[in-house]
N, C-alpha and C positions, 0 to 999 in steps of 0.2 A: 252617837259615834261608837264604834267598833271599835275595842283593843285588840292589838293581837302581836306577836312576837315574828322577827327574822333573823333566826337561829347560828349561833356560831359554829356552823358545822366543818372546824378548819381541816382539813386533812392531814395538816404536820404539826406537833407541836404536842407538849404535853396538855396543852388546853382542850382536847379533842378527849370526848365525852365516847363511851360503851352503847351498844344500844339498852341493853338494862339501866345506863344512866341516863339516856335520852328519854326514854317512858317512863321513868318515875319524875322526873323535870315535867317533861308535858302534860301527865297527871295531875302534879303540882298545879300548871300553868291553870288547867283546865278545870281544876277546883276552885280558885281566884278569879276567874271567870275571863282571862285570857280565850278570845273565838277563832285567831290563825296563828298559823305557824308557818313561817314564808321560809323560802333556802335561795342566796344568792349561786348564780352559774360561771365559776371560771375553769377554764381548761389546766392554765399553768399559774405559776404564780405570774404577778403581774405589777412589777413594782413601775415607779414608789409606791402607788396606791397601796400595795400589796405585800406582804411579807409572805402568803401563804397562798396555797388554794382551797377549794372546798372538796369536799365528798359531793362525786357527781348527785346534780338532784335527784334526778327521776326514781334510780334505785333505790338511793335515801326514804325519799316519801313512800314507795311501797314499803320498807321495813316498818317507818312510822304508824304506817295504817295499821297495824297488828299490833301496834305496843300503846297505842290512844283509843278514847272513846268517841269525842264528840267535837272535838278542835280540828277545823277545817287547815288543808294541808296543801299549800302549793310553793309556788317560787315567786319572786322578786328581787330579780328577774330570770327568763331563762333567755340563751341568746340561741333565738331561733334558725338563723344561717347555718350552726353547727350541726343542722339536724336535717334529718329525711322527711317531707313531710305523711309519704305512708307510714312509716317506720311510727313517727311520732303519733302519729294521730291513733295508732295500734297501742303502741305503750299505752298513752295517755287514758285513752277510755278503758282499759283495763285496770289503771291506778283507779278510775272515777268509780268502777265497779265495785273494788276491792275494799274503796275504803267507805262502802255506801253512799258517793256521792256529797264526798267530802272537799271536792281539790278546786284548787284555783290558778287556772295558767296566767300568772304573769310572764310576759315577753319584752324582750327588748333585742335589738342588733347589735350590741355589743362594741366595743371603743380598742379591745385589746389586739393592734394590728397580727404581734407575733402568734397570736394562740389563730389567728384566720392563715397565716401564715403555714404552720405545722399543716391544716388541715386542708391546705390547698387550695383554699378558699379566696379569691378575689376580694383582698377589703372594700373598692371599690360598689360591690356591686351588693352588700350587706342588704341596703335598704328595700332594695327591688326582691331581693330573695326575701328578705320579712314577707311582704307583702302579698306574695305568692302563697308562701308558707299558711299565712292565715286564708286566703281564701283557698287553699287546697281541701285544708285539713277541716274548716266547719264545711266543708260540703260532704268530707265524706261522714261527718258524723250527723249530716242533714240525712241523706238520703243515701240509695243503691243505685247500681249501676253508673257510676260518678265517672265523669270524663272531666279532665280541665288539659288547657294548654296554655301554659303560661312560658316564659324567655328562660327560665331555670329549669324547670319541672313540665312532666308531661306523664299524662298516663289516660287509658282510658278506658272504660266499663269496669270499674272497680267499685264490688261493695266489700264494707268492713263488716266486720261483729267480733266483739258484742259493740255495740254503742255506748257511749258515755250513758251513765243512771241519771246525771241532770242533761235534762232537753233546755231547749233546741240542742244545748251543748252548757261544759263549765262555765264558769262568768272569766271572760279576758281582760286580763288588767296590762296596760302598756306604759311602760318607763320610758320617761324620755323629757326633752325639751330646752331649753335655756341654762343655763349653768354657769356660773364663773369660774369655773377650772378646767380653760380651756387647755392649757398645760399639762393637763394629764390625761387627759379623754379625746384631744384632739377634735374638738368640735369645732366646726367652721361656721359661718354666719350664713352665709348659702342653705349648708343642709338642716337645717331646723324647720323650714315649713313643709317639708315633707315628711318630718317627721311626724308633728303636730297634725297633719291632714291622715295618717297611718290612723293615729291616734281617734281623733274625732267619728271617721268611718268604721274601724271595727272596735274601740274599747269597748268592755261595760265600767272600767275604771281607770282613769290615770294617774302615771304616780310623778309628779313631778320630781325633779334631784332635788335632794335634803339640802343641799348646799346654793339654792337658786334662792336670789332675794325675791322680796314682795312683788317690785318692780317687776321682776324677770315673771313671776308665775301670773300677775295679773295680765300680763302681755299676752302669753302664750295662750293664757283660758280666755281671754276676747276671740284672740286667731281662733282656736280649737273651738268654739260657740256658733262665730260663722264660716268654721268648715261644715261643721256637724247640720247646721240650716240647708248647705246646698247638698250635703247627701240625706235630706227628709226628716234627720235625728231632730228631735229636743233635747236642746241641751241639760233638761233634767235627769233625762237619762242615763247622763255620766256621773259614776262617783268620783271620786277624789281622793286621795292616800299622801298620809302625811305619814315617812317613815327616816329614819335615822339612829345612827349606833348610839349608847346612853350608858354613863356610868356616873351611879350618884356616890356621893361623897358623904362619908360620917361628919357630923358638926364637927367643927376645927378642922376639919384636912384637907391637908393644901392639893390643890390638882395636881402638882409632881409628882404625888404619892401614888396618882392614875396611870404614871407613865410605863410601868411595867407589863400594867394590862395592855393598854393599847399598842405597842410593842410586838405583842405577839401575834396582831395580823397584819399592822401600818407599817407603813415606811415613811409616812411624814411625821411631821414633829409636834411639839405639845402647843404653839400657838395655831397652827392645824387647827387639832383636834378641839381645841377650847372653839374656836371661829364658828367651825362648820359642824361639832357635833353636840351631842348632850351629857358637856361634862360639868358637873356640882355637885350642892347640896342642894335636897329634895324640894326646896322650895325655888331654886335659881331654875332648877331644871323644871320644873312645871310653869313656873313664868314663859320660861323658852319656847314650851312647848305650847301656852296659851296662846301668846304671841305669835307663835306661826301659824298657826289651827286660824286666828283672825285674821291676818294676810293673805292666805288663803281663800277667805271668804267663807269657810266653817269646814270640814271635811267626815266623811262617811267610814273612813276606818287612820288610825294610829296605830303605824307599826312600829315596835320598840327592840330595837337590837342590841341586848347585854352583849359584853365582852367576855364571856364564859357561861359553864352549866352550874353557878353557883345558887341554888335554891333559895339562899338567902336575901341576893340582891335582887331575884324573882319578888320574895315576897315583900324587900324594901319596895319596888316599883309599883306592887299591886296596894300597900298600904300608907306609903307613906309619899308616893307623887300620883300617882291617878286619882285619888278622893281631893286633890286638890286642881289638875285640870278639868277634871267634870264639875265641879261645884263654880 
């Protein structure tokens, strides 16, 4: 199993780290032996979920690639409707160049109506624009002279360069699935096997919501098993990502005491956050996280989202709760 971090990259707030402080964190990370560093994608804030937005990815990660070594750089997630897919697929393989072939596009369509809103964008038609988006953009990092015509997008005898450094293409990681907060993401029962069918056909990994019980993820990876069978996939083929925001607690301290942190990106409240995230002490939270690692069914990367660039609670995570979920 993979460790790897998804970075508090808020864009308001005093909690919002330099880039000299971001490269010596990452450093940090990458000496402790931390292998990603993921960036969530919102346009606006987006409450309640939300107190804040983030520093758009894509830019972000190219700065990263210049201030790290060897710690793989992408998102979780990016919402792919907000995007071009020539436009994108040009960014992207030149991030892949730049950071020798470092990055990992995770994708998702996104739940936040008003930020599809601003951008003119049909919430409606999210899912079908995903979908295009991924088959546009691995072809043109497949091959030249690239024609597609799909219900959003059209273009035709286009080649890119330079191409992504990892072939066929980066590895795609896709967020999505069952969730019980339908309250704030707006998910319907309907749209779910479309999503899970998105999933199965282009992942190389999915990241189920951190907030989905056993029940819910065991469901979704039956569906997603035999979708993956009628488009020719082995289901071994797909990884799995167990990720969630985490803040451990000093022996004696009460969880209230966490309320200030979490504050500075949520808008919900501290039975929230105790329910659906990783808040304790280092042994509560490695339970947590054992426990859902075996609900699961075991998973291929753990990604760990501190509530700030505090070096410290980096190294509380890498010493005193990871030697107890791997063991």
């Amino acid at each position: 199993m993979k460790v790897g971090l998804r970075l508090p990259s808020f864009a308001l707030g005093v909690e919002t780290a330099t880039l000299d402080e971001m490269g010596a964190y990452l450093r940090r990370a990458e000496d402790l032996g931390f292998e990603t560093a993921m960036l969530i994608d919102h346009l606006l804030v987006a409450p309640p979920a939300y107190r804040v937005s983030w520093l758009e990815p894509v830019s972000l990660l190219a700065a990263l690639a210049g201030v790290t070594r060897t710690i793989r750089l992408g998102t979780m997630v990016l919402v792919l409707p907000f995007r071009d897919p020539v436009a994108l697929a040009k960014e992207w393989a030149t991030l892949d160049v730049l950071s020798g072939g470092r990055t990992i596009l995770g994708v998702g369509v996104g739940w936040n109506r008003q930020e599809f809103e601003a951008l003119r964008i049909p919430f409606k038609e999210r899912g079908r624009r995903t979908t295009e988006m991924l088959e546009a953009i691995t072809a043109l990092w497949a091959g030249d002279d690239v024609s597609f015509e799909g219900q959003h997008y059209r273009f035709e005898g286009l080649s890119l360069e330079p191409k992504p450094t990892q072939r066929p293409h980066p590895p795609i990681w896709i967020g999505g699935g069952t969730q019980p907060s339908e309250k704030l993401y707006a998910q319907q029962v309907d749209t779910i096997q479309p999503v899970l069918r998105r999933i199965a056909r282009y992942a190389d990994a999915w990241v189920p919501h951190s907030s989905a019980t056993a029940e819910m993820v065991a469901g979704d990876w039956e569906a997603i098993r035999g979708y993956m069978t009628e488009y020719g996939r082995h289901p071994e083929q797909m990884g799995r990502v167990y990720s969630n925001f985490v803040h451990v607690l000093r022996p004696g301290q009460r969880p209230e005491d966490a309320a200030p942190k979490f504050r500075v990106y949520s808008g919900m409240d501290l039975d929230y956050w105790q329910q659906f995230y990783l808040l304790g002490e280092a042994e509560a939270v490695a339970e947590r996280i054992r426990a859902k690692v075996e609900a699961l069914g075991g998973v291929d990367h753990l990604i760990l989202n501190p509530l700030d660039w505090d070096r410290a609670a980096l190294d509380a995570l890498a010493e005193r709760v990871l030697p107890m979920v791997t063991a």
